[in-house]
Phi, psi and omega in degrees: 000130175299076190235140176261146169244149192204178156315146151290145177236164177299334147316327199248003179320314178303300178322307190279008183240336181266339166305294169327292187288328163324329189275355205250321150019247202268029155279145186301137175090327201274203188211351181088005185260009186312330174297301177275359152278316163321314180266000172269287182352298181305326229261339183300185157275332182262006140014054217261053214322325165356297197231044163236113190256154168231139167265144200232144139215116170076041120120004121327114193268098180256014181185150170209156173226164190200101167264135148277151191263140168198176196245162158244106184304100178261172187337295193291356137110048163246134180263141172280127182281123138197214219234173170235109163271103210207098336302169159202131220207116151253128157319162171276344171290323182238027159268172202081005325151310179087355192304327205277313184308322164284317161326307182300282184291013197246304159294346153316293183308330186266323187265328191262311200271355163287009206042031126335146183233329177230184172200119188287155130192189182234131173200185171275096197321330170297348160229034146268317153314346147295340187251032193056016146290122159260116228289125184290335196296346170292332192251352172096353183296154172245135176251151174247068152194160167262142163218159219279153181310306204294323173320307182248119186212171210274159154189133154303086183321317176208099085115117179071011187298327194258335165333119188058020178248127216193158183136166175262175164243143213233117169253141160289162201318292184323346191281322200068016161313124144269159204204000000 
């Protein structure tokens, strides 16, 4: 399938928010709101327009990924930089598709040349460990909520990244965590 990965631009924020939600529509665990985070996210001060991708086919915006910058609170209450990979959503009509997976390695790629070093996330362990993601919890990381170990997890961006890095993780206000 022909599909291009590019920058999101402000022109497709709508196109990509009826994407976002659709894709997320009958999925297990969400609550549906992955569309209104997406749109808080942009909204931020921290903001990374960079590392927000749309997958394009035939001028049809069918997939988006979204990295956030966010942190790890370690013992000594100093924070460690690293990224929320948050959502990342194909329509149901072109999943399967491989679409999600370019998206996943193409903001990996994007995110390493911004000098990112890790990336966080909650997902589903059965298809994140393909991209190198491991239960953060191996490096002593904390999400500040409960979840299951396997769900939540770490990657190294770049080789040692995490190395001595322990902590909860502090998502930002746009997430609506409390926290």
């Amino acid at each position: 399938m022909n599909v291009s990965i590019r920058q999101e631009q402000p022109s497709d924020y709508g196109r990509t928010e009826v994407v976002v939600q659709k894709a997320f529509l009958n999925a297990e665990h969400t609550d549906g709101d992955e569309f209104r985070l997406v749109g808080r996210l942009r909204k931020a001060e921290d903001f990374i327009p960079n590392l927000s991708l749309v997958a394009v086919r035939e001028d049809e915006i069918v997939g988006h990924i979204l990295f956030t910058p966010i942190f790890i609170e370690v013992p000594d209450k100093s924070l460690a930089k690293s990224l929320a990979l948050a959502p990342v959503s194909v329509h149901p009509d072109f999943q399967g598709n491989k679409i999600g997976a370019r998206l996943i390695n193409e903001g990996h790629d994007a995110a390493r040349r911004l000098g990112h070093r890790s990336v966080i996330l909650l997902g589903h362990p059965g298809y994140y460990p393909r991209f190198g993601y491991k239960p953060a919890s191996m490096w002593r990381i904390k999400p500040p909520f409960e979840v299951t170990d396997d769900a939540f997890m770490a990657l190294e961006l770049v080789p040692g990244a995490l190395a001595g890095v322990e902590g909860t993780v502090k998502y930002p206000p746009a997430f609506g965590l409390s926290q």
